[in-house]
C-alpha positions as CSV (number, residue, x, y, z in Angstrom):
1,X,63.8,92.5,67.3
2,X,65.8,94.7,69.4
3,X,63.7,95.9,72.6
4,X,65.0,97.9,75.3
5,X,62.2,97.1,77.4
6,X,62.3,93.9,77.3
7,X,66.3,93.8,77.8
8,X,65.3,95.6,81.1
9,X,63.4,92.4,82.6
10,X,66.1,89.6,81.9
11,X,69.2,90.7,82.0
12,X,71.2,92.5,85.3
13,X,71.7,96.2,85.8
14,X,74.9,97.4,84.9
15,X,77.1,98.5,87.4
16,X,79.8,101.1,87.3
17,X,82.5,98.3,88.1
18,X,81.7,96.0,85.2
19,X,83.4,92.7,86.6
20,X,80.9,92.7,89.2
21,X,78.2,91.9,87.1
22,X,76.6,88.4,86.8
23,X,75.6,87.3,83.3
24,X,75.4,83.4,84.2
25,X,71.8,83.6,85.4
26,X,71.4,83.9,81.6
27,X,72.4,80.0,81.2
28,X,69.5,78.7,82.2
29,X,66.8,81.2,79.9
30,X,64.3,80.0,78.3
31,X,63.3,83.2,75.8
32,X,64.4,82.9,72.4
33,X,68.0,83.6,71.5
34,X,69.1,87.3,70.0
35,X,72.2,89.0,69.5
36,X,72.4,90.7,72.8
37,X,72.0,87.7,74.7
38,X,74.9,86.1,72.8
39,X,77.1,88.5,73.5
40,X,76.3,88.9,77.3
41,X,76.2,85.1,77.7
42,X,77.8,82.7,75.0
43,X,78.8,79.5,75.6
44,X,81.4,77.6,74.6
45,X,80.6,74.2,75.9
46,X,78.1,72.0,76.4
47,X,77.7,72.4,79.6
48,X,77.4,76.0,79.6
49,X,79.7,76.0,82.6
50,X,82.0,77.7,80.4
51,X,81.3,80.9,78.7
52,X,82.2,84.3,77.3
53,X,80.0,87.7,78.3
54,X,81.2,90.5,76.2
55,X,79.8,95.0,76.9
56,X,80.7,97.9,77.2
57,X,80.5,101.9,77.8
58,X,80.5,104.7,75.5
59,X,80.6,108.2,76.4
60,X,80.1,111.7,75.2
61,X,81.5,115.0,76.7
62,X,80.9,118.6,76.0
63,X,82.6,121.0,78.1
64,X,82.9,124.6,78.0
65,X,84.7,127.1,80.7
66,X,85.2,130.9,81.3
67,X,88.0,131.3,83.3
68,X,89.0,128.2,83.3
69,X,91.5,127.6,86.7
70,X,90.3,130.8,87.9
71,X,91.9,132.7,85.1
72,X,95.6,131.5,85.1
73,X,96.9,130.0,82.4
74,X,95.9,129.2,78.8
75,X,92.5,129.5,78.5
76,X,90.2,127.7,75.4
77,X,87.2,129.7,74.2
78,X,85.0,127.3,72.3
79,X,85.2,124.3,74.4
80,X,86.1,120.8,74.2
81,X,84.6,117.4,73.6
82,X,85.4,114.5,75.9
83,X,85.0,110.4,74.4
84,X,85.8,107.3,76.7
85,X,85.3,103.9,75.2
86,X,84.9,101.0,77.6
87,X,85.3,97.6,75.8
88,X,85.7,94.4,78.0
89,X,85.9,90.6,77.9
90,X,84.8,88.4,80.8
91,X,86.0,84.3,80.4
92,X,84.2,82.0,83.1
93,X,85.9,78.5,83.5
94,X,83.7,76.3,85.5
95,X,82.8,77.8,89.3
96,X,86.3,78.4,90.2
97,X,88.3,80.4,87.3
98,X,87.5,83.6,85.5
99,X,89.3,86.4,83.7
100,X,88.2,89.4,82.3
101,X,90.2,92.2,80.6
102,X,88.9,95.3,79.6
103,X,90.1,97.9,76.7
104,X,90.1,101.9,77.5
105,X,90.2,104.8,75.4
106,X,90.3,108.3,76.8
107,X,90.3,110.9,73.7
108,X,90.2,114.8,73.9
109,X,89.1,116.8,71.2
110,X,89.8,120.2,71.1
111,X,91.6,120.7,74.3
112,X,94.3,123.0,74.6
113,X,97.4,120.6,76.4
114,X,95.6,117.9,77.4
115,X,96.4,116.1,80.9
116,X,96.6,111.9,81.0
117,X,93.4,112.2,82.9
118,X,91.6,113.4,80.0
119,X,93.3,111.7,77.2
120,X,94.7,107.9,76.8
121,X,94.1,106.8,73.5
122,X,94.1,103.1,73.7
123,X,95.4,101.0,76.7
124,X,94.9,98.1,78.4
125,X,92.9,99.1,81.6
126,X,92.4,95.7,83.1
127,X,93.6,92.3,82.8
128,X,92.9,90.2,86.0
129,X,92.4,86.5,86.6
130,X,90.2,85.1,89.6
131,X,91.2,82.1,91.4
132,X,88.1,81.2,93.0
133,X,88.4,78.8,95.9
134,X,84.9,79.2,97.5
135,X,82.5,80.8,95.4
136,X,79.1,80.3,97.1
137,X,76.1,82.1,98.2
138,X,76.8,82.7,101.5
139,X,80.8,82.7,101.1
140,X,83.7,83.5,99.4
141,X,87.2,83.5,98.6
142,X,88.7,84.8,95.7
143,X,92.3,85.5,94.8
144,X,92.7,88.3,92.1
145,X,96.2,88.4,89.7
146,X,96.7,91.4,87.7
147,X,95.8,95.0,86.1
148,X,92.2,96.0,88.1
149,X,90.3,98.8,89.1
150,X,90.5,99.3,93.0
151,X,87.0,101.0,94.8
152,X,86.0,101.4,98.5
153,X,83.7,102.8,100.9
154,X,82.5,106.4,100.1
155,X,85.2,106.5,97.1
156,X,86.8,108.9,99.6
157,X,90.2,107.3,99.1
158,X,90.5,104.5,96.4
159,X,88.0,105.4,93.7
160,X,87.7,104.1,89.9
161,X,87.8,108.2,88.7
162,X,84.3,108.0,87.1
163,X,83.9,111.2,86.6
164,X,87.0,112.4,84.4
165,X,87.6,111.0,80.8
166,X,90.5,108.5,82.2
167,X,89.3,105.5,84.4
168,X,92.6,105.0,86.7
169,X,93.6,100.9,87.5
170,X,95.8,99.6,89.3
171,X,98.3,95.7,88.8
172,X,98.4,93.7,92.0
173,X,96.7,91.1,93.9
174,X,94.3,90.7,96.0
175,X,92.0,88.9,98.5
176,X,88.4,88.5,98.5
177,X,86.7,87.1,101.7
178,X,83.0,87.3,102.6
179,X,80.5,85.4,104.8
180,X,76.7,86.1,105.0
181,X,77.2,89.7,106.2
182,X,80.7,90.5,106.2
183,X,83.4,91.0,103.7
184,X,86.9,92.0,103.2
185,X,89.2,92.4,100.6
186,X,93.1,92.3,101.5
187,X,95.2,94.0,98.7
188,X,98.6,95.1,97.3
189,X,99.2,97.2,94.1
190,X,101.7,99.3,92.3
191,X,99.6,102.4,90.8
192,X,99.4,102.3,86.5
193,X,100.4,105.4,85.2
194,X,99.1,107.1,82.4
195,X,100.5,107.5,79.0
196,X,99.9,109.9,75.9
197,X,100.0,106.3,73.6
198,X,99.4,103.4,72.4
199,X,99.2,100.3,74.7
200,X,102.3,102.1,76.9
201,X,100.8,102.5,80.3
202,X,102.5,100.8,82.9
203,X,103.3,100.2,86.6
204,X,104.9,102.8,88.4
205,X,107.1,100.9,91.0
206,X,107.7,104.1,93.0
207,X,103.7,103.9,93.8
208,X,102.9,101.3,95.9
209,X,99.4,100.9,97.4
210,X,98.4,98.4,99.8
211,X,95.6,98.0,102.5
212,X,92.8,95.7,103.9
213,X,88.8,97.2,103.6
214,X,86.5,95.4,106.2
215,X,82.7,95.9,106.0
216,X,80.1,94.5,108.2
217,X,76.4,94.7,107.5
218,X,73.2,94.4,109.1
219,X,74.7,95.9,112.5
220,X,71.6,96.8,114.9
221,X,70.9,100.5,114.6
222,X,74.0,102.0,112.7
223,X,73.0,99.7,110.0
224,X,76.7,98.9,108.2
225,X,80.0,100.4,109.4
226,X,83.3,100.1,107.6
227,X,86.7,99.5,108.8
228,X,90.4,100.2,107.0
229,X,94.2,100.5,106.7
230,X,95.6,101.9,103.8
231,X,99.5,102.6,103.3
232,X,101.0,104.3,100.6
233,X,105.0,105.1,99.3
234,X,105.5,107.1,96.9
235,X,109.2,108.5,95.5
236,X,108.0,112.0,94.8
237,X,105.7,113.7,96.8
238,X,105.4,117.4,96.8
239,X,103.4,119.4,99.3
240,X,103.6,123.4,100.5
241,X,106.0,122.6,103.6
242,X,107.5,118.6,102.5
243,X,108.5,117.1,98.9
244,X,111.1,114.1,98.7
245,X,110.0,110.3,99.2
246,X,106.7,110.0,101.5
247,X,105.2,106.9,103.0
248,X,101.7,107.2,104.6
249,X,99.3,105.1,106.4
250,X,95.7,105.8,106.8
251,X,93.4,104.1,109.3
252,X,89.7,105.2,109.1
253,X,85.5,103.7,109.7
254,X,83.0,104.7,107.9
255,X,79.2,104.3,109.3
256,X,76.3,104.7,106.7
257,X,73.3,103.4,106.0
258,X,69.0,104.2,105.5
259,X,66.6,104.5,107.8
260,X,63.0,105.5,106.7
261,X,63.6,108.7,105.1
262,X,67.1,109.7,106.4
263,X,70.5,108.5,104.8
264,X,73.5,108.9,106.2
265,X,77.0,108.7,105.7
266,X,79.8,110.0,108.0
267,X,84.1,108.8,107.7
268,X,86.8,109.7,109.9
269,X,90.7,109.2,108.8
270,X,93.7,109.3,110.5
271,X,96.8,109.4,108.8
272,X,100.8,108.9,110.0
273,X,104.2,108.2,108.5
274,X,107.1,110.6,107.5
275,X,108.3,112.5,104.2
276,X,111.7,113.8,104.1
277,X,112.6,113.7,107.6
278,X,108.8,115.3,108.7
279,X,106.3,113.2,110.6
280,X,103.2,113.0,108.8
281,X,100.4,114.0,111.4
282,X,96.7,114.3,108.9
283,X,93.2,113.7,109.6
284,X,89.8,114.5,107.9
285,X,86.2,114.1,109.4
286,X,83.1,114.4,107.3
287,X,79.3,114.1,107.1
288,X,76.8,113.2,104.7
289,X,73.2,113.2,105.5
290,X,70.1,113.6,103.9
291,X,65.9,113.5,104.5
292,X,63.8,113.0,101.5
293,X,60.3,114.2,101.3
294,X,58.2,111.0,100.2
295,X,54.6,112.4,100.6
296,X,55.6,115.8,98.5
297,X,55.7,115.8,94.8
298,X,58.4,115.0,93.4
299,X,60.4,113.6,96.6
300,X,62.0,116.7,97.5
301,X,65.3,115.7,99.2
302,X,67.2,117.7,101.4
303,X,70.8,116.9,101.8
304,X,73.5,118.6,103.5
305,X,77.7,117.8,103.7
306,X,80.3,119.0,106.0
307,X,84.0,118.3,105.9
308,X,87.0,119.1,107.8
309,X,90.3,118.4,106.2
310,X,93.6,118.9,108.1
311,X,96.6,121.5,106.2
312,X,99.4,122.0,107.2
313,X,99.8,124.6,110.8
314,X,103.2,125.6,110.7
315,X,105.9,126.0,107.8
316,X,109.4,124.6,108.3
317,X,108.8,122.3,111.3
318,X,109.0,118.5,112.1
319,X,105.3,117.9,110.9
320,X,103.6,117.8,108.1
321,X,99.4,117.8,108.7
322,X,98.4,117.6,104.8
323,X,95.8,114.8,104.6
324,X,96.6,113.0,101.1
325,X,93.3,111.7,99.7
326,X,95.5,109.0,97.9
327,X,93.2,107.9,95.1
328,X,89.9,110.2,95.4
329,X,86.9,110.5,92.9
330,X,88.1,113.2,90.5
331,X,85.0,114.7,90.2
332,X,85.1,115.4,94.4
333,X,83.4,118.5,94.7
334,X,81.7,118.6,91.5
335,X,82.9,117.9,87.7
336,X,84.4,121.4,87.2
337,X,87.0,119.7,89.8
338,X,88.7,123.0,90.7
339,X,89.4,121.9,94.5
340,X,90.7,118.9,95.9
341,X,90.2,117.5,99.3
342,X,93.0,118.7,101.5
343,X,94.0,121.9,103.6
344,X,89.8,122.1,103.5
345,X,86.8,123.2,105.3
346,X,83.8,122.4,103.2
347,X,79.8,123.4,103.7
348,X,77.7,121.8,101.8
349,X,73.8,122.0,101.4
350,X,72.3,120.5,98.3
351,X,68.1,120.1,97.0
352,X,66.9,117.2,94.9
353,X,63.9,116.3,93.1
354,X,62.5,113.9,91.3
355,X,60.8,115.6,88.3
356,X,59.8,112.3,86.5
357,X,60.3,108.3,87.1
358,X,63.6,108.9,85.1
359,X,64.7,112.7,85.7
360,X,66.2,114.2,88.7
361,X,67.4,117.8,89.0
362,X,69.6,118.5,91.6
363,X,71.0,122.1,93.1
364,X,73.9,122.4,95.8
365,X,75.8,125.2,97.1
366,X,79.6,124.8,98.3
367,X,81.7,126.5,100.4
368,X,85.3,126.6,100.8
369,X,87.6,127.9,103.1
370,X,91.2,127.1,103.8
371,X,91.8,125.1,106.9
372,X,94.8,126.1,107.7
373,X,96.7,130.0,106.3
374,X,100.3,127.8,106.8
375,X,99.2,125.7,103.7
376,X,98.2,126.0,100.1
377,X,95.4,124.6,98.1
378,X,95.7,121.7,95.9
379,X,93.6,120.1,93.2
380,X,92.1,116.5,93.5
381,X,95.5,114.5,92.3
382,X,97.2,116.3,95.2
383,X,99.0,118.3,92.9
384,X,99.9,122.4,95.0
385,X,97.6,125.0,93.0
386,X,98.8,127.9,94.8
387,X,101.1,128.3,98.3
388,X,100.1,129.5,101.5
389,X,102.1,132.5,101.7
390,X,100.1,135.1,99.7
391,X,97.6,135.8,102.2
392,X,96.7,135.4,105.7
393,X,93.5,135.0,104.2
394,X,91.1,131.4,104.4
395,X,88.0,132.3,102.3
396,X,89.0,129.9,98.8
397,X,85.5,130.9,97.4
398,X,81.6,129.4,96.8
399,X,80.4,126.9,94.4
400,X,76.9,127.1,93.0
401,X,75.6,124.0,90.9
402,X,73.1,122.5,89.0
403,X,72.2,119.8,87.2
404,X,69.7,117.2,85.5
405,X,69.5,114.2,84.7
406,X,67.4,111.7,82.2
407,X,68.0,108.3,82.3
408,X,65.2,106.5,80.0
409,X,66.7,103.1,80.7
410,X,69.6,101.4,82.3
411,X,71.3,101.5,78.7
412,X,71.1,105.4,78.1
413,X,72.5,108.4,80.5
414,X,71.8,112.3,79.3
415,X,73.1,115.0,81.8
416,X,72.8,119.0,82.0
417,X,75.0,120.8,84.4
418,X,76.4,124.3,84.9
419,X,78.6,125.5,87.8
420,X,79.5,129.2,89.1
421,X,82.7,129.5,91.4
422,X,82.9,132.5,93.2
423,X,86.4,133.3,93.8
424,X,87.2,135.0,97.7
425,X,89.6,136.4,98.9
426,X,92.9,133.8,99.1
427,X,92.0,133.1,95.1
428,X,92.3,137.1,94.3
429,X,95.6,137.4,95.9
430,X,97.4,134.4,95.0
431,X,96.4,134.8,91.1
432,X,94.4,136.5,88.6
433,X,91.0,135.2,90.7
434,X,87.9,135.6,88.4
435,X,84.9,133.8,89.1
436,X,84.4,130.2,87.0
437,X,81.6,129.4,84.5
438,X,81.2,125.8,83.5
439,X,79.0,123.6,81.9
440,X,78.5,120.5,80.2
441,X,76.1,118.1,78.5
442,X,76.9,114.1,78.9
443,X,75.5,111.2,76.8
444,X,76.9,107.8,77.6
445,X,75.4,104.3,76.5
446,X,76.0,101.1,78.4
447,X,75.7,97.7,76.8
């Protein structure tokens, strides 16, 4: 018989990256074999050293928006439906080789001109083999070859893009090393781009990506901190004051952690190089924090963000103070996704609750402001929205949000969410600038 309930006692949670799940704890089960079973662990010798887990994500979108980019543009009036299918295929050879390869599909129905972020009909997303040299408990090191999804930290830079319909990957190699408490992960990548077809998606040699990520846990008091160095080249880049061929590098820590009620999560970047002749001169700094109400009914939790995010200070000079978040979330500031993290001052208070065991409804309230009048706005791929010369203005606008979610098991998702954007001043004089209605309903299953 099939039993969710009882799936939720012997097999692993799913994870959002779904190579770093774990199905051989499965070899050594003594409950009575089903379907599901055999296709997260199936053997294929007699050893069951060797085996094949197979799974999975399917997911449903609806999405509807009134002014949709604050009224510019062609605007759809009945809405659109998202679907992303997630198929993958995870070979373990012994303790010291794996692959896994996973199939995406990224479909828009509906939508007026769709972007490659919302629709990729069938590609190959990932295709990776692991050479693994130490694979213990305590320690590891792993050499990765091939077509992967790239994630650190806060998700702040280098992020899988959960949130649109279009997963984004990435071919290179990389190296995994970890002992008891730390861990790092050396890499370098040329970016996959995108394409409205079948199986065409490919590297994009002008898009190389390449860093180190260090984390260290179980540091007295701060709890975990994180340390990095990201460069990036790209051969088009276009910004308010630069465009031409840009090459950054970003060096940043991160400090986060729990303590009793409190979580806590604050970054700081620093980023250098040159584009078109222009030295590069960016930085961000932002917070995270929340307190959670434990005694109260239903755990109210009180959370508030705050980010500053250098722009540009001067047009036509020898700088360029943009920050570029690289490879951000998509979904940074909310999944109506209207603002992206650069040229930004962001306040942020948000209130959670925990209506049920498996519901949570969550309200937050953004604010925007420009941080700098010499430099536009852009939206989360980085992409100029609207220049900095049409007011002296900084007000970009306020985001109200809400949002509920059921999740009965760790196989089935359900979400409710609405957003308002009230559009201030800049918005009104660099387009039409109505106010933003969205909302949406999600259903994804995981197997």
């Amino acid at each position: 018989m099939f039993s969710i309930s009882g799936f939720a006692q012997r097999y692993p949670v799913f994870k959002s990256i779904r190579f770093d799940e774990n199905y051989s704890v499965l070899e050594n089960d003594t409950v009575s074999k089903d379907w599901y079973k055999t296709m997260k662990f199936l053997p294929i010798s007699s050893s069951k050293k060797t085996y094949i887990s197979f799974g999975g994500d399917i997911r449903f979108q609806y999405f509807y928006a009134k002014n949709e980019n604050w009224g510019d543009g062609l605007q759809d009036n009945d809405g659109y439906v998202l679907g992303r299918y997630l198929f993958h295929a995870d070979f373990h050879s012994g303790k010291h080789f794996r692959t896994f390869v996973q199939l995406q599909s990224s479909m828009a129905d509906g939508r007026i001109d769709p972007n490659p972020v919302e629709q990729n009909p069938l590609e190959i997303h990932q295709a990776f083999a692991d050479f693994k040299i130490i694979d213990e408990e305590s320690k590891r090191l792993i050499l990765r070859v091939g077509r992967q999804e790239l994630t650190y930290g806060s998700q702040r830079l280098v992020s899988v893009r959960e949130g649109p319909n279009n997963r984004q990957s990435f071919d290179g190699v990389k190296a995994i090393v970890a002992k008891d408490s730390f861990t790092t992960e050396l890499f370098y990548s040329h970016y996959v781009v995108a394409r409205n077809g079948t199986f065409d998606d490919e590297s994009n040699n002008e898009r190389q990506f390449w860093g180190s990520y260090f984390v260290f846990n179980k540091i007295p008091i701060i709890k975990n901190i994180d340390v990095y160095y990201l460069g990036y080249e790209t051969a088009e880049a276009a910004f308010n004051d630069a465009t031409g061929k840009e090459n950054r590098q970003s060096v940043g820590t991160r400090i986060w952690g729990k303590s009793k009620n409190w979580r806590y999560d604050g970054e700081a970047v620093y980023q250098f190089g040159n584009i078109s002749g222009k030295q590069i001169n960016a930085w961000t700094a932002s917070l995270n924090t929340g307190y959670r109400f434990t005694n109260m009914k239903f755990h109210p939790e009180i959370g508030l963000k705050g980010e500053l995010i250098s722009g540009d200070r001067q047009l036509n000079d020898n700088q360029l103070e943009t920050f570029n978040p690289f490879f951000p979330r998509g979904a940074y500031f909310g999944l109506a996704a209207v603002v992206g993290p650069s040229n930004l001052i962001d306040f942020h208070p948000s209130l959670s609750f925990e209506l049920s065991e498996k519901v949570d409804w969550v309200i937050d309230y953004d604010m925007f402001w420009r941080y700098s009048s010499s430099d536009g706005i852009y939206a989360p791929n980085v992409s100029l929205v609207y220049p900095s010369n049409t007011t002296e203005s900084k007000k970009i606008g306020n985001q109200l949000g809400s949002e509920i979610v059921w999740q009965p098991n760790q196989y089935l998702y359900f979400r409710v969410e609405a957003t308002w954007f009230e559009a201030g001043d800049y918005l009104k004089a660099s387009g039409t600038g109505k106010d933003i209605f969205f909302t949406g309903v999600t259903v994804q299953l995981h197997f």
